[in-house]
C-alpha atoms as a printed R data frame, in Angstrom:
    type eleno elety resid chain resno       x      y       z
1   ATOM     1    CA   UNK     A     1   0.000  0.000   0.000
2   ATOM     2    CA   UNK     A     2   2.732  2.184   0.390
3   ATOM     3    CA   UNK     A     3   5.160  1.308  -1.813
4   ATOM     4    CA   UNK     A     4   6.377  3.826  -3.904
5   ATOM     5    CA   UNK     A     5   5.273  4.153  -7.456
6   ATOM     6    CA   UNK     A     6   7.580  3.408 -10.387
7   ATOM     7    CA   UNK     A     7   8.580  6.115 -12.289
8   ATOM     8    CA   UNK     A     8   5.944  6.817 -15.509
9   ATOM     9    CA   UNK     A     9   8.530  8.356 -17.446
10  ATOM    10    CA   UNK     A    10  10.870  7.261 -20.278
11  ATOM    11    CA   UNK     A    11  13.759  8.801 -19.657
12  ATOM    12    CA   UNK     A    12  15.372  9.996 -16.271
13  ATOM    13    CA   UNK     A    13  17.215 13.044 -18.008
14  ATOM    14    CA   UNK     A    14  19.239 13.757 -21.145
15  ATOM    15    CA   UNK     A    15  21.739 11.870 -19.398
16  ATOM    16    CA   UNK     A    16  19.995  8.795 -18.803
17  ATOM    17    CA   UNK     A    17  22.099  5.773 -20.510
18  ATOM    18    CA   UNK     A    18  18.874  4.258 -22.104
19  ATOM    19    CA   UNK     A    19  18.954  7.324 -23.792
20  ATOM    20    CA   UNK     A    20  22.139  7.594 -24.654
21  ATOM    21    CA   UNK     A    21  22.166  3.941 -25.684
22  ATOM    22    CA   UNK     A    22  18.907  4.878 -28.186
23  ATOM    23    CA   UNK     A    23  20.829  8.034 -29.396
24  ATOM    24    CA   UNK     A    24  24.127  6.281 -30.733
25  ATOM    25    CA   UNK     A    25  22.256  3.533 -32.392
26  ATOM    26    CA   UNK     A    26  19.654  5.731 -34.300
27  ATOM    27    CA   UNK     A    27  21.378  9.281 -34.828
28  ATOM    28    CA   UNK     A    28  22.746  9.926 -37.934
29  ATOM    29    CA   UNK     A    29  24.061 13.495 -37.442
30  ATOM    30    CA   UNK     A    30  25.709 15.602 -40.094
31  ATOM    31    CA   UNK     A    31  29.429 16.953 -38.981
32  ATOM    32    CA   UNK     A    32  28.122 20.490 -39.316
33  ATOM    33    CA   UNK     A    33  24.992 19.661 -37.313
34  ATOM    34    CA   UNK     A    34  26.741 18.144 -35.078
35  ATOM    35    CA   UNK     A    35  29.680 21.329 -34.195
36  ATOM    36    CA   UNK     A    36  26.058 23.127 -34.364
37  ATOM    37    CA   UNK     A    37  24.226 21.170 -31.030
38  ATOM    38    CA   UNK     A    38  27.998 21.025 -29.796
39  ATOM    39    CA   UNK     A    39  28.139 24.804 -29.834
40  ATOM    40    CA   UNK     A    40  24.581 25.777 -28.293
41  ATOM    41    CA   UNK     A    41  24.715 23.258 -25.442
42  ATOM    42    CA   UNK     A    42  21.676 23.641 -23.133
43  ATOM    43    CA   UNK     A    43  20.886 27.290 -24.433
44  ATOM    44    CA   UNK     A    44  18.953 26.631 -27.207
45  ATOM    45    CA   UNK     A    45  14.765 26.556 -27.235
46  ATOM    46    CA   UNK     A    46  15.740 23.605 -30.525
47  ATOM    47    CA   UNK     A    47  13.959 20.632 -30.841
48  ATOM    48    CA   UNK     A    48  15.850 17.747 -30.037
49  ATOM    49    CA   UNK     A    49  18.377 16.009 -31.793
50  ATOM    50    CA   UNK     A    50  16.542 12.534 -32.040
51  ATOM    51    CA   UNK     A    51  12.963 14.812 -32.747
52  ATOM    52    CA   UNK     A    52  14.414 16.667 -35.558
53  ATOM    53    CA   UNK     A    53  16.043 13.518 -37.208
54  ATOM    54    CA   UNK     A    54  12.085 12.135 -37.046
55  ATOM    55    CA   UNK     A    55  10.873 15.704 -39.201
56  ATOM    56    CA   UNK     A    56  13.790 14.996 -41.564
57  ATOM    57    CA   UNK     A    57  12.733 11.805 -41.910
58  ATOM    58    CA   UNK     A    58   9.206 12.392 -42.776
59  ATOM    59    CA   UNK     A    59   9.933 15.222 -45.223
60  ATOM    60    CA   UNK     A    60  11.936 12.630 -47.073
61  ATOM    61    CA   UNK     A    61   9.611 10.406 -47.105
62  ATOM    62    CA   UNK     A    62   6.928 12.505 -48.225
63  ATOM    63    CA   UNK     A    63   9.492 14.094 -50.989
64  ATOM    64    CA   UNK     A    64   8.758 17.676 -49.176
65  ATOM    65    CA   UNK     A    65  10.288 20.446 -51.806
66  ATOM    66    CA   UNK     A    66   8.869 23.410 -49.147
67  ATOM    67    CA   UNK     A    67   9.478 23.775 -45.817
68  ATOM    68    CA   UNK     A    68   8.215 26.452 -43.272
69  ATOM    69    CA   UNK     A    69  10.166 26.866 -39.704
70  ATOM    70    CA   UNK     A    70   8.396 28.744 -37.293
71  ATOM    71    CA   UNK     A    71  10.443 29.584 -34.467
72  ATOM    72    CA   UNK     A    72  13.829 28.231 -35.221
73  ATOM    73    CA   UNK     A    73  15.572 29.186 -31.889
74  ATOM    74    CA   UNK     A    74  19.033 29.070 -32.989
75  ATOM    75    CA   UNK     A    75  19.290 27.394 -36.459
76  ATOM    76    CA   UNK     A    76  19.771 23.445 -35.262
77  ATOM    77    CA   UNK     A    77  16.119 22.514 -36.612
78  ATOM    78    CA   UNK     A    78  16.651 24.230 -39.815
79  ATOM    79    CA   UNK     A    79  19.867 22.666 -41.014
80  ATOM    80    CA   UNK     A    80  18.622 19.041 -40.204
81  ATOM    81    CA   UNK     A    81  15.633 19.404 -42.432
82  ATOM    82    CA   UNK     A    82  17.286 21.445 -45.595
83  ATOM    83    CA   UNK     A    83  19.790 18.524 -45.757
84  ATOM    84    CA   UNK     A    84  17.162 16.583 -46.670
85  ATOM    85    CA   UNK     A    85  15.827 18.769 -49.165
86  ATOM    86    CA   UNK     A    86  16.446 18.634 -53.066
87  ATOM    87    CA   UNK     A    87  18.627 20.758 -54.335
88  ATOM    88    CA   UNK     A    88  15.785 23.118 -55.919
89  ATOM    89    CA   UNK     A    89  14.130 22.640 -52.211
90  ATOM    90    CA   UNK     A    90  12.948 25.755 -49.963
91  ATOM    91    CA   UNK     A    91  13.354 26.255 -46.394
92  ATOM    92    CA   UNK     A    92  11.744 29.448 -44.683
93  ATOM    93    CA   UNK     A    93  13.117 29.721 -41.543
94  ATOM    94    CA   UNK     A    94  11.160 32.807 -39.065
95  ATOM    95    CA   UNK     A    95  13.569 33.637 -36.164
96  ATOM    96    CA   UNK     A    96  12.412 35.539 -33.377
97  ATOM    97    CA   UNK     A    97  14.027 38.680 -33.336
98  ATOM    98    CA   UNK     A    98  16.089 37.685 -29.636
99  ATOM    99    CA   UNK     A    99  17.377 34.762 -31.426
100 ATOM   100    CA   UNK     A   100  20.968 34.931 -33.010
101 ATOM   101    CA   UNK     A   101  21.749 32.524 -35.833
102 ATOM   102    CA   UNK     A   102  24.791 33.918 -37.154
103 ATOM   103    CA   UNK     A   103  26.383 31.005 -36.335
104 ATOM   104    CA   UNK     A   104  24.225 28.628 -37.715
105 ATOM   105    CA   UNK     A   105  24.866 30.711 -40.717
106 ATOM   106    CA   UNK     A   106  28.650 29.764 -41.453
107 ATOM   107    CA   UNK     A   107  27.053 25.786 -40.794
108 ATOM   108    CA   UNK     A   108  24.549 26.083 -43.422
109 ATOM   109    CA   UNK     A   109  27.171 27.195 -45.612
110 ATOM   110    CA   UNK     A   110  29.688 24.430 -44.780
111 ATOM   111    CA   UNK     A   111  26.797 21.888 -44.984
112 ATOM   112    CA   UNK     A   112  25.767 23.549 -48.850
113 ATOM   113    CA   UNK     A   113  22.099 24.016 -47.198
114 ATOM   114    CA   UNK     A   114  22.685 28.043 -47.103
115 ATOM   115    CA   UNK     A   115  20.817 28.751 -50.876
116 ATOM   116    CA   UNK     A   116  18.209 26.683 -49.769
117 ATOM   117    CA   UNK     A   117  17.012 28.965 -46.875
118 ATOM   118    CA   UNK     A   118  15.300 31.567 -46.640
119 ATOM   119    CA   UNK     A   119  15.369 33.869 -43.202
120 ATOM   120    CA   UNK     A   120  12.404 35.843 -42.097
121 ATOM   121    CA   UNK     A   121  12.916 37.688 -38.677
122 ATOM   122    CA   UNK     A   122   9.305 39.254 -38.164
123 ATOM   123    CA   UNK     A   123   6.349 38.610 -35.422
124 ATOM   124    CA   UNK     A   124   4.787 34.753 -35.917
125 ATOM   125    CA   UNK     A   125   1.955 36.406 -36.835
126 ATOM   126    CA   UNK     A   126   3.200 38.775 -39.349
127 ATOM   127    CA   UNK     A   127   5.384 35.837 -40.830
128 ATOM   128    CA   UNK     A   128   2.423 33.677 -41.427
129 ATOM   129    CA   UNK     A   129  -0.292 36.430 -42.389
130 ATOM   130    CA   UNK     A   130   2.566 37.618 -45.322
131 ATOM   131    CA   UNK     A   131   2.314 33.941 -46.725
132 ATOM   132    CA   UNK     A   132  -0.748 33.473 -46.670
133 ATOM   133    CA   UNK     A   133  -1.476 36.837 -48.270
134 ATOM   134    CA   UNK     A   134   0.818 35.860 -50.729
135 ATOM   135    CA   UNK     A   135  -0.886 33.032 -52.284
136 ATOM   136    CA   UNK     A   136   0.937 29.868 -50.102
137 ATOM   137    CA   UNK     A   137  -2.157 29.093 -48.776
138 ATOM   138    CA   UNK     A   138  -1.433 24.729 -49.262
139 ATOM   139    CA   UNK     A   139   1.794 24.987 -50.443
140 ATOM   140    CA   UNK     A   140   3.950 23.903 -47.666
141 ATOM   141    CA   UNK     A   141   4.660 19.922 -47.361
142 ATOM   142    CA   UNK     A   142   5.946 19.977 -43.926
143 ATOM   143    CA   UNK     A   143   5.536 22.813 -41.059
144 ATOM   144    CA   UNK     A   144   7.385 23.140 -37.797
145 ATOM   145    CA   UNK     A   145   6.031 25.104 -35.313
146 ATOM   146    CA   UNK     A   146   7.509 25.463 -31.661
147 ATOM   147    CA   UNK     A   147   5.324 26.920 -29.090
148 ATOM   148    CA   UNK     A   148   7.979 28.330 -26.598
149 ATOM   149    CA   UNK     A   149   6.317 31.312 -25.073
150 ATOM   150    CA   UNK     A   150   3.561 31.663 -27.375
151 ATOM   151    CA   UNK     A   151  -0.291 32.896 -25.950
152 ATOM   152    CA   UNK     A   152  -1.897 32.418 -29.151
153 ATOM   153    CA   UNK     A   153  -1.516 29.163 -30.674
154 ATOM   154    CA   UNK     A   154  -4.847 28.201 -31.770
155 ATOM   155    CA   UNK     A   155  -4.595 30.912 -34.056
156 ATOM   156    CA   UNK     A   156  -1.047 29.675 -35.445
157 ATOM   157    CA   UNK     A   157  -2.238 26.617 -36.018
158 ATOM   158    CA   UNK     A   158  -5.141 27.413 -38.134
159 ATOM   159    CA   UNK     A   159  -2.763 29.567 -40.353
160 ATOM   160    CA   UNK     A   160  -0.271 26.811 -40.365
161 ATOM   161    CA   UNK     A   161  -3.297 24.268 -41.817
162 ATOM   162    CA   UNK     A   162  -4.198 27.164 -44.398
163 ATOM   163    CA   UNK     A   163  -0.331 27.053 -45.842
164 ATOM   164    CA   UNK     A   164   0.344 22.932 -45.389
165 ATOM   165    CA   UNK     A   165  -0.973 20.868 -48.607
166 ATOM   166    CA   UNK     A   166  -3.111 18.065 -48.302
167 ATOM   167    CA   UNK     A   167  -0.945 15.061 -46.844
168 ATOM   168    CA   UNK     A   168   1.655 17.545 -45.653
169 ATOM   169    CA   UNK     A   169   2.791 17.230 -41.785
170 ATOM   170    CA   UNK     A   170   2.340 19.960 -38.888
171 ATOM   171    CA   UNK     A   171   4.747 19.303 -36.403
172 ATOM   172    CA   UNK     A   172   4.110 21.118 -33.012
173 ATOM   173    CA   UNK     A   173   6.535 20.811 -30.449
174 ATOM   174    CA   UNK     A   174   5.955 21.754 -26.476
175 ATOM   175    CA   UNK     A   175   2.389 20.393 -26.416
176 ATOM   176    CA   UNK     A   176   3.644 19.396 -22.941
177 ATOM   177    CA   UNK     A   177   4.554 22.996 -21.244
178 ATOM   178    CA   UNK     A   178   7.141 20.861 -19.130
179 ATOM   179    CA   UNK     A   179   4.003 19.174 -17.685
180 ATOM   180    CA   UNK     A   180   2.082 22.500 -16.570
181 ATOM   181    CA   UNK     A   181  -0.803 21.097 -18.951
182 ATOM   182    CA   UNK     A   182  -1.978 18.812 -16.188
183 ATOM   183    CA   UNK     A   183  -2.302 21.301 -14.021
184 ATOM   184    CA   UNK     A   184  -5.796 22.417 -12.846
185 ATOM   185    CA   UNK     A   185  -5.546 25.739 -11.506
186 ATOM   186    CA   UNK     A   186  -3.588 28.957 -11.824
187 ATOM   187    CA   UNK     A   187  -2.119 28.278 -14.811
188 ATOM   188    CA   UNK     A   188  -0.495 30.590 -17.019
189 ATOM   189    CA   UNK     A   189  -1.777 32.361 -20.295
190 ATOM   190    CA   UNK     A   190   0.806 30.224 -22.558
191 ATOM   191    CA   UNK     A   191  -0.480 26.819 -20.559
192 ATOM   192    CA   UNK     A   192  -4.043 27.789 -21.656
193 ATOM   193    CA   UNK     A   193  -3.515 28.163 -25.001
194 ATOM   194    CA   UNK     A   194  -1.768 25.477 -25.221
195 ATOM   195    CA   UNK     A   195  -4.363 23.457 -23.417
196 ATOM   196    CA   UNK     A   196  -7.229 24.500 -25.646
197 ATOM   197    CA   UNK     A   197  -5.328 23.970 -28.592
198 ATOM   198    CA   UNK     A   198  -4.080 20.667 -27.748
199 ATOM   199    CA   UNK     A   199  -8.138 20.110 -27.095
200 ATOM   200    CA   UNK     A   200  -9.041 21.418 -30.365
201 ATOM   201    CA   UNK     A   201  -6.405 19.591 -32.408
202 ATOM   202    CA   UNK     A   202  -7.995 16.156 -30.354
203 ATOM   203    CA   UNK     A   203 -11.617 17.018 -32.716
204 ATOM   204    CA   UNK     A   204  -9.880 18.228 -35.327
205 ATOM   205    CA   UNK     A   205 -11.430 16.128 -38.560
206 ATOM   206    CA   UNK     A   206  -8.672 17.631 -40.820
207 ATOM   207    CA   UNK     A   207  -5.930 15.803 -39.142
208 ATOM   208    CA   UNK     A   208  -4.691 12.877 -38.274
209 ATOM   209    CA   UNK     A   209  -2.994 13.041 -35.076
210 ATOM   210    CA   UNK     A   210  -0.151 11.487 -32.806
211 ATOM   211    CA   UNK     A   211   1.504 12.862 -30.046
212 ATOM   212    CA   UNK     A   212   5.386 12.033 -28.941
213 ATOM   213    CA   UNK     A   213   6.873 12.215 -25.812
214 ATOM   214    CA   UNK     A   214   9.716 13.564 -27.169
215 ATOM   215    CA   UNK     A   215  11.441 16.591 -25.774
216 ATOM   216    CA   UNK     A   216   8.452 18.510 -24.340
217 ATOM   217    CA   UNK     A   217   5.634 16.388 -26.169
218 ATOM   218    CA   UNK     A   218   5.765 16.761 -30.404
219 ATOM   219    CA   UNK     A   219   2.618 16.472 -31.813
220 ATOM   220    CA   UNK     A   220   2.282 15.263 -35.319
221 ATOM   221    CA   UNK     A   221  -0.569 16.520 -38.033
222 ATOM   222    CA   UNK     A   222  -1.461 14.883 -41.096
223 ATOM   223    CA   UNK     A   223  -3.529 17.013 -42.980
224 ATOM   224    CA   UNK     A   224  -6.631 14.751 -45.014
């Protein structure tokens, strides 16, 4: 009756040796990636090494040729998926205008990714309201958009859907909030949002849905 309860989650840490062990036998890291994660450490707002590999994955397998980036932190995310792109392939990449990916720069470069991107350092909003008022609207085959700090994410997410083509992929990383979500009281403005979008996306007949426990939760869209 009172014996403790064994741990729920996967991993205890980055430095857990399960994951370590899962990390060596599945990560196939490009050198230039690689001195890239080596260099930001534990600063970075990135999606994970082992999540971003995934996104790569599944724009090659869905032959994505455009790629949107919202909220690339410091450049990591963005170099793992252009490597995967043809060489007529897009990448638009919106930084947040705290973020520095200078860099990230002279790695795209060395990796031959650096004609395929595209850099837009404006508001999320503005970034996505500019596409869509330029006639992307279902252009995109794979979107990544990472939540960090953000109160209105509903509202990204329904532009996001407007720009991804059928069968593309919406990837949304920090559905989690570090596990504030399953909170029931005073929660935060970002939480919320999060919250009711994560509730929304659930009876969302557009989508197909899955949600990781990677990083801090990555939830995966299929647009019918």
């Amino acid at each position: 009756m009172y014996r403790r309860k064994k741990s729920q989650k996967i991993f205890d840490g980055v430095d857990d040796p399960r994951r370590t062990y899962l990390l060596r036998l599945s990560l196939r890291e490009h050198p230039s990636a690689k001195k890239l994660r080596q260099h930001l450490g534990n600063t970075s707002q990135d999606v994970s090494s082992d999540a971003a590999q995934l996104l790569a994955n599944l724009a090659k397998l869905i032959n994505s040729k455009k790629i949107l980036e919202m909220g690339c932190s410091n450049g990591y995310n963005p170099l793992i998926l252009a490597l995967v792109l043809p060489s007529d392939g897009k990448l638009i990449a919106h930084v947040r205008e705290a973020e520095d990916v200078s860099y990230a720069r002279g790695l795209w470069k060395e990796a031959g990714v650096e004609s395929k991107m595209e850099v837009k350092v404006k508001s999320e909003e503005q970034t996505l309201d500019d596409l869509l008022n330029a006639g992307e609207s279902g252009t995109f085959d794979l979107i990544f958009l990472n939540l960090a700090g953000e109160t209105n994410c509903r509202k990204y997410y329904e532009k996001c859907l407007r720009l991804l083509r059928t069968r593309g992929v919406l990837a949304i990383d920090g559905v989690l909030c570090n596990g504030a979500v399953l909170k029931k009281n005073a929660l935060t403005e970002k939480v919320q949002s999060v919250q009711q979008m994560n509730e929304a996306i659930l009876r969302d007949a557009r989508v197909f849905l899955s949600i990781l426990p990677l990083a801090d939760g990555l939830m995966l869209c299929f647009k019918l």
